[in-house]
N, C-alpha and C positions, 0 to 999 in steps of 0.2 A: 453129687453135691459139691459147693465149694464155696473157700474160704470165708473168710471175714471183707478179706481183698476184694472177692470177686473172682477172683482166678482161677488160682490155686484150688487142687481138691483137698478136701478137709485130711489131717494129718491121722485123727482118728473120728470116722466117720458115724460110728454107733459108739458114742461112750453109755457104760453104768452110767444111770440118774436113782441116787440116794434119795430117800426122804428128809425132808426140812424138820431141822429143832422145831417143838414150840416156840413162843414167844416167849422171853423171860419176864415174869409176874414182878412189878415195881411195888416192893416195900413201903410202906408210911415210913419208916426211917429214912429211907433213900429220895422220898418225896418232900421230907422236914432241912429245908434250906441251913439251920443250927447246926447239925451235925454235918462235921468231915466226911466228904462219899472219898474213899477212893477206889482206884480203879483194879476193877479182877481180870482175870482172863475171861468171863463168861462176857463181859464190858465188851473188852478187847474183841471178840471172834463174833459178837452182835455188829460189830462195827464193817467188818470185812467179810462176813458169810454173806451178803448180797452183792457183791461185786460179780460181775457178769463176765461169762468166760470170752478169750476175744472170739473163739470161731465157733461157738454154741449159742442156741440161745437158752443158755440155762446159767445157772447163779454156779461162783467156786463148791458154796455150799454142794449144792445139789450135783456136783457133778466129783466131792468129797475131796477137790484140790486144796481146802480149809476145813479143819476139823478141831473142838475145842481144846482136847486133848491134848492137840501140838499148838497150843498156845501158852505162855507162860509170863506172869505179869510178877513184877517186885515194885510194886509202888512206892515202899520206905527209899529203895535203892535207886527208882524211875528209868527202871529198864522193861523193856515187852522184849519179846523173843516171839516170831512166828513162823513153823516151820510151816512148809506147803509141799502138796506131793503133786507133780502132774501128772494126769492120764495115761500118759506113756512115756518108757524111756527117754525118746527121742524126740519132746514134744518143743518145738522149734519157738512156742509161745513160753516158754517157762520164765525168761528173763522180763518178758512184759507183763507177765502175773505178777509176781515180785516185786517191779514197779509200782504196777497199780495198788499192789498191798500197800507197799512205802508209801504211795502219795497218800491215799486214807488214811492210812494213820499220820502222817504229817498235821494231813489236815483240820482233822479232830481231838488231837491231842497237845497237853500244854506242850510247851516247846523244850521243859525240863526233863521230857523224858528220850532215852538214849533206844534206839532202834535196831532189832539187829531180826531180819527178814531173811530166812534160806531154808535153800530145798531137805525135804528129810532125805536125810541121809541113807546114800545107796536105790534112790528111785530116780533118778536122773545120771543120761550119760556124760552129759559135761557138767553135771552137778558144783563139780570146783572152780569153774569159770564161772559159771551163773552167779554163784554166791559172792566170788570176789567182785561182780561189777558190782553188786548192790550193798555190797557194804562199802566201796569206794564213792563218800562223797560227792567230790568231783566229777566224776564221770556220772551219777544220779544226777547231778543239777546241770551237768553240760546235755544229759536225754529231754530234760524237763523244757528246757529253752529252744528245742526241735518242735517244731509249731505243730509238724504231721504228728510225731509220737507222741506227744500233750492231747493232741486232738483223741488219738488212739485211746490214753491213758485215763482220759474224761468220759470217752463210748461207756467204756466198762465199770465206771465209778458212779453215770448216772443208772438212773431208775429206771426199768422197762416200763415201756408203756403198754 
């Protein structure tokens, strides 16, 4: 088997595939434009469980690198926190999962809210690097302006056909 590349052999070749949440059932409150919706973790991890892994063809959900659990929203405060676990230690995708988390939620959330995306803790080997590229600004918006990584970063954000 291999990569997403083309090349490379896949890093883990048989992953576990989880079963998918339902759908979350939409409120008449939440449907009534009057009332203030704000936004929960169950919001948040609906938003990012269909993101596609880069060298599977299965969603983060489904392969349990996004779970609601290690999600955490403070709307009064306008902070999300999402942690993500990858498949394995050493999985060489972890920093472009993270992105592609960060870019959806960028993209669908007001811009009031403060973002903070990283690996749970203790299931990744470079776990402390990974985390500090994606919480560094800078270095997130100088990956985004990389036309291949962008391109990368949108595979996984669109919709399988």
């Amino acid at each position: 088997m291999v990569g997403a590349g083309g090349g490379a052999p896949l890093e883990n070749a048989n992953p576990l595939v989880y079963r998918r949440s339902g759908e979350r059932p939409v409120t008449a409150r939440e449907e009534d434009d009057e009332v203030a919706d704000t936004i929960d973790d169950r919001e948040i991890f609906d938003l990012i469980r269909s993101i596609n892994d880069p060298e599977h063809p299965l969603t983060l959900e489904e392969l349990n690198v996004v779970e609601q659990v290690r999600v955490k929203v403070n709307d009064a405060e306008s902070t999300v926190a999402v942690e993500f676990t990858p498949t394995i230690p050493h999985c060489s995708m972890a920093t472009l999962i993270g992105l592609s988390i960060k870019v959806k939620l960028i993209r669908s959330l007001p811009e009031r809210f403060k973002l903070d995306v990283h690996i749970t803790p203790g299931t990744h080997a470079s776990e402390h690097a990974v985390n500090k590229q994606l919480a560094d600004k800078e270095r997130v918006a100088a990956a985004l302006e990389n036309s291949h990584l962008l391109e990368v970063v949108n595979q996984c954000l669109s919709a399988r056909s």
